[in-house]
N, C-alpha and C positions, 0 to 999 in steps of 0.2 A: 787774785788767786785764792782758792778756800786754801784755809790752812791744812786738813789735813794732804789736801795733793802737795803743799809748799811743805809743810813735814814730808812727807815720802818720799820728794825729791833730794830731801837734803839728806836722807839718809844713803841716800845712793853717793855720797861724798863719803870716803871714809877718812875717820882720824888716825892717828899716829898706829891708837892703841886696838883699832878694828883693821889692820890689813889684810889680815887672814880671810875677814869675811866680805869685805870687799875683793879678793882675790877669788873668793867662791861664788862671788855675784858674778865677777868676768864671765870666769866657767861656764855658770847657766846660761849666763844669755851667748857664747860663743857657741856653747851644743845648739840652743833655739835657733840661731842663724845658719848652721848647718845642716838643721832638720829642713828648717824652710827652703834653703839653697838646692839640698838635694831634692825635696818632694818638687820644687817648682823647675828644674830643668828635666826628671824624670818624665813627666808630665808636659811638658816642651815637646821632648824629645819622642816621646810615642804619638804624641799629637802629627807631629811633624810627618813621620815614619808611615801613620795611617791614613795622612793626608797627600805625601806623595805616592804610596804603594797606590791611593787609589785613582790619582789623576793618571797614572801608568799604567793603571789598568783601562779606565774609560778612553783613553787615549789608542787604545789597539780593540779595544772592544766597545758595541752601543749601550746607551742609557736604557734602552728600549728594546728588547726581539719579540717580533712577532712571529708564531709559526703555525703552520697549520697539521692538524691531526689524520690528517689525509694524506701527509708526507709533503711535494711540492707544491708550491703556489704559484698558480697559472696567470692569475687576473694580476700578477702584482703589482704596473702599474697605476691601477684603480686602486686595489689596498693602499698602497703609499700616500695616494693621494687624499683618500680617508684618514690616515692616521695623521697627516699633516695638519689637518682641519681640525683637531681635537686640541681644545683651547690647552697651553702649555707646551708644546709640542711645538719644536723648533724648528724641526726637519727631517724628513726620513726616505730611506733609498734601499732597495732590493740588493741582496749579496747572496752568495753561493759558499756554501759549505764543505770540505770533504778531506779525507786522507791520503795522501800521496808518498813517494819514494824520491826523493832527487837524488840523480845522479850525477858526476863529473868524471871523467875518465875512470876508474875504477875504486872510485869512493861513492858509495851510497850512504844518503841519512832519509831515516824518516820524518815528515812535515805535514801541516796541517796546512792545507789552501784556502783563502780566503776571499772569494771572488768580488768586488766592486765593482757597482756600474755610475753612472750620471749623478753627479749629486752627493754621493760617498764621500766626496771632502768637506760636506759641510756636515756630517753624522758624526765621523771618527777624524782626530787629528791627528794625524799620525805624521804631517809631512813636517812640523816642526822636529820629530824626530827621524828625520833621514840623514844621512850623511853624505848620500849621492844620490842623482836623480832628483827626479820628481812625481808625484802622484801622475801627473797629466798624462807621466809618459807611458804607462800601461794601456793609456787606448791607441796606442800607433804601432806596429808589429814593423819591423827593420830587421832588415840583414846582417849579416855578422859573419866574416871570414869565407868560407868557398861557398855556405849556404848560397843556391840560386832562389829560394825565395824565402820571403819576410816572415819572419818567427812573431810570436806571439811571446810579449810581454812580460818578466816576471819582476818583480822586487822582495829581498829576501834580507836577513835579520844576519848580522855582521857577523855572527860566531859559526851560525852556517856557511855563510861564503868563504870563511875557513878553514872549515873543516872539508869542505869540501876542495880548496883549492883553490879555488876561481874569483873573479873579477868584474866588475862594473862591465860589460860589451863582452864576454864571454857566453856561449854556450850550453846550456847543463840540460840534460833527458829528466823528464817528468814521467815518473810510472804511477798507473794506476794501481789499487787492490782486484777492483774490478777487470774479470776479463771479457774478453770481444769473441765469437766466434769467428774462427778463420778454417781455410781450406786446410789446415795440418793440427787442424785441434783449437782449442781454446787456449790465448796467448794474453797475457798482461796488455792493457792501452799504454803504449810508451809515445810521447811528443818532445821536442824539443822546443825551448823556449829561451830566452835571450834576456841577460839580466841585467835592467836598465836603473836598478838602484839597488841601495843599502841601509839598513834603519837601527837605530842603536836604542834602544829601549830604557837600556838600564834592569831588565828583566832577564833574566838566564832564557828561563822557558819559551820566553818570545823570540829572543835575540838568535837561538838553536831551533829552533822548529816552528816557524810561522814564514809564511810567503804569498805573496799576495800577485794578483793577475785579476786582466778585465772579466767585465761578468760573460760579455761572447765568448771570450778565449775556453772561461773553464764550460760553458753550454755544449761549445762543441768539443773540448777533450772530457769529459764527461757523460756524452750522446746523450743527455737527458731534455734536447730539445729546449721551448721557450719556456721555461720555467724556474724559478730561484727555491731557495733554499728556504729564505725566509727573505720580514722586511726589518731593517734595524732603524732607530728613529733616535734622535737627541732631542731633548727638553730643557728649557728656558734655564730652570734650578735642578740639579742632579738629586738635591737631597728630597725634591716631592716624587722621586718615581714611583713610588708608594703609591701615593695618589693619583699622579697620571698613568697610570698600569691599569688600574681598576676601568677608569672610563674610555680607554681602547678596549680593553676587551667588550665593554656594553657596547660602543660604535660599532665594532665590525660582528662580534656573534658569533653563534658554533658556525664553522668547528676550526676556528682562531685561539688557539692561547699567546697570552702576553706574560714575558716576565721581564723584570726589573733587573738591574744592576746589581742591587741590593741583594735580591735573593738570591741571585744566581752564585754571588760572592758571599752568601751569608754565612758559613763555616769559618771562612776568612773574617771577615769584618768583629763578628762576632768573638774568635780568641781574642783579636785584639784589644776587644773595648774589654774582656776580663781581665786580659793579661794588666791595661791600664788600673783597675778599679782593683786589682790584688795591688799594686806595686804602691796605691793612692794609700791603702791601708797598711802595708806593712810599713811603708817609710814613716808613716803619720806617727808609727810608735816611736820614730827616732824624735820628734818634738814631744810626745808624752814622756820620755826620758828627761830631754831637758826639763819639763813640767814640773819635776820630779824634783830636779834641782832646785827648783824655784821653791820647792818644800822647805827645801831642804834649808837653803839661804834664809826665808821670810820665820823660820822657827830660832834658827838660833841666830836672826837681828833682834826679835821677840824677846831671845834671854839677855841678850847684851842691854836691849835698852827697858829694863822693866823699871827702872830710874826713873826715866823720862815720860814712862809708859803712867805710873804712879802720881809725877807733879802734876801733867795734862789733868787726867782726871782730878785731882785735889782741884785745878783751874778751874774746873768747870766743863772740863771733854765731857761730852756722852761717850755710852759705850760704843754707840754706832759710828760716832764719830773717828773713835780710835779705829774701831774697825778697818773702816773708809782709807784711815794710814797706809794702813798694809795690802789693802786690795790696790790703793794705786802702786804703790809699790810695785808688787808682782806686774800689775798691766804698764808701768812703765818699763821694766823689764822683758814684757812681753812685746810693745810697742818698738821699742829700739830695735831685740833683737830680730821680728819682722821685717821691719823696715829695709836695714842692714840686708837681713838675705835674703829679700825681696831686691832689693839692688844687686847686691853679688848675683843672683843668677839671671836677673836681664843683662848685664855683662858677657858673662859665661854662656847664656843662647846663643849673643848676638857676636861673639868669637867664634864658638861654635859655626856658626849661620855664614858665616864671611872668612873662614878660614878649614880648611879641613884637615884638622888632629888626628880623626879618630876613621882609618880606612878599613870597611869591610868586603868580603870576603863575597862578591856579588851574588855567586851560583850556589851560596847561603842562606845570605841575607834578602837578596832582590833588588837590592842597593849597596854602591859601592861607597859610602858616606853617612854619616849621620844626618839627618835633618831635622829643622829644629821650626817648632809654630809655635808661637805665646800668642795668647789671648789672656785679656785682660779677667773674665772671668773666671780665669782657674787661681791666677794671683790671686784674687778675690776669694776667693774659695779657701784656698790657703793659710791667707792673711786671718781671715774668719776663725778656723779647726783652728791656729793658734793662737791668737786671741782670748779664744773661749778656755785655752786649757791655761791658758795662764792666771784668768782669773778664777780657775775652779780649784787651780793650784794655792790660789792666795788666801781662800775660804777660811780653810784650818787655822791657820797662821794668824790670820785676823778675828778668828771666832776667839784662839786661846789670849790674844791682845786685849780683847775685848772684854773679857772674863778674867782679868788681873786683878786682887782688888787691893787699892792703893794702901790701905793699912798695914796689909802683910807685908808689903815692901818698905815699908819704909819702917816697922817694927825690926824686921831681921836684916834693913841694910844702910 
């Protein structure tokens, strides 16, 4: 071991007559493992938050929309099958779009309809989040109480079928915005539809106002004939839609627009990665405090040991050498205290992560729970900012160590 790291270490022992500053060394490095602790579950924890908000998202909506600027698309099972053939491109299926009214005995909510046809389970996974039913069962229309014939299909979001009243094999009227010409005027499209599941999101907005039915069913309560709305597609990796966006739209051509996930969430995505990269800097200043500390300790070890600081050089220390004292110093003090809250908050994720402390407020938040993603590279990241501040903390302290010179000391002590 060089001796100045074997000096530094042993100053981190204190004697009888150094308690006090050894009780101020605790300190620092107690603040540093708190700064570390908090910036690295922060950091966890928004990770976490931006990583389930968005598989909750891709989950009820595609990677991929394709629409046309013509309004509906006629050919769409040719489009689909173009956009399948675009390398990256996992799968993709025609759906129907539009605004609706449900009804249950004398409760109406407003909902957005989301028509699927053939294939639509391998675009959007939604059926891990059902609570009842199944996908499948939207393309089979059944009866249901004194109806004489078989209803068309719906599956609707757990805080709708609440609010509305009603149950898994119940009944509810689907009203259009759109009206129909009739012999007594122009009257709302109202159908009845039969509700063969339930899906729990974890998302307010979905949970209250999404519903979903085959893509015939809504063709014809919609009269818009053979045509969809658009085509939605999933791809291999979520995070290239970027780049597979761009080469759908060169495959299919005017007058096709393609957007992404990404941008269509970009308002969304985007607070979040600010809100992370303010939280990354403000908390950071809670290790430049401790930092601070570290000043504050490696100056006055500096006065206690100007003795020791004095014989060394009379020995033969260079000044770089003394120096070297004191910078390990601080970086073992920065080192421990890392380490330390680098352990205390993979701990605290991973409670976090497997126990739930902290319940929020869903039709808030969007989630009723905290969630928690560590990767190794943000530790790292962490590990690094303090690190660095610890030994820039050490600089002074070991520059004024360095610049003692042994005469004066030992003339006036």
């Amino acid at each position: 071991m060089r001796y100045e790291l074997f000096i530094g270490w042993r100053y981190l022992r204190a004697k009888r007559k150094e308690r006090v500053i050894s009780l101020i060394t605790l300190i620092s490095t107690l603040g540093l493992i708190i700064g570390v602790m908090t910036l690295n579950i922060v950091l966890a924890v928004f990770t976490g938050f931006e990583e389930d908000l968005r598989d909750r998202i891709l989950a009820f909506n595609p990677q991929i929309v394709v629409l046309s600027f013509n309004g509906k698309i006629r050919d769409y099972a040719d489009v689909a099958q173009r956009v399948e053939r675009v390398p990256g491109v996992a799968a993709a299926a025609p759906f129907i779009y539009g605004q609706v009214m449900v009804a249950a005995g004398d409760k109406v909510s407003g909902a957005v309809v989301r028509a699927v046809g053939p294939g639509s389970e391998r675009v959007v996974d939604m059926q891990r989040h059902l609570t009842a039913g199944r996908v499948e069962d939207l393309a089979t229309p059944r009866t249901v109480g004194s109806e004489t014939v078989a209803l068309p299909a719906l599956i609707a979001g757990k805080d709708l079928a609440a609010e509305l009243g009603v149950k898994v094999g119940d009944a509810v009227n689907v009203i259009s915005p759109l009206a129909s010409p009739t012999a007594v005027g122009m009257l709302p499209r109202i159908k009845r539809f039969v509700l063969v599941g339930l899906f729990d999101s974890g998302m307010a907005e979905y949970d209250s106002a999404l519903v979903y039915t085959s893509l015939g069913a809504a063709q014809q309560f919609f009269d818009i004939g053979d045509v969809v709305t658009g085509i939605e597609a999933r791809i291999v990796d979520p995070l290239q839609a970027r780049e597979i966006a761009p080469r759908i739209g060169q495959t299919l051509g005017f007058p096709y627009r393609v957007r992404d996930w990404m941008e269509i969430n970009y308002n969304l995505f985007a607070a979040l990665q600010v809100g992370k990269t303010v939280y990354f800097v403000v908390l950071l200043l809670i290790i430049l405090v401790a930092a601070f500390n570290v000043v504050s300790t490696l100056i006055m070890v500096v006065m206690e040991k100007r003795k020791d600081i004095a014989v060394l050089k009379s020995m033969g220390a260079t000044r770089a050498g003394v120096g070297r004292i004191f910078l390990f110093k601080g970086l073992i003090i920065g080192a421990v205290g890392t380490a330390v809250g680098n352990a205390g908050a993979y701990l605290a994720c991973e409670l976090l992560k497997h126990y739930r402390f902290i319940e929020l407020p869903k039709d808030v938040y969007s989630i009723d729970t905290l969630r928690v993603k560590m990767y190794p590279e943000y530790f790292l990241a962490v590990s690094v900012a303090s690190l660095l501040m610890c030994l820039l903390a050490a600089v002074y302290p070991a520059r004024q160590a360095a610049r003692l010179a042994p005469v004066d000391v030992i003339r006036y002590e």
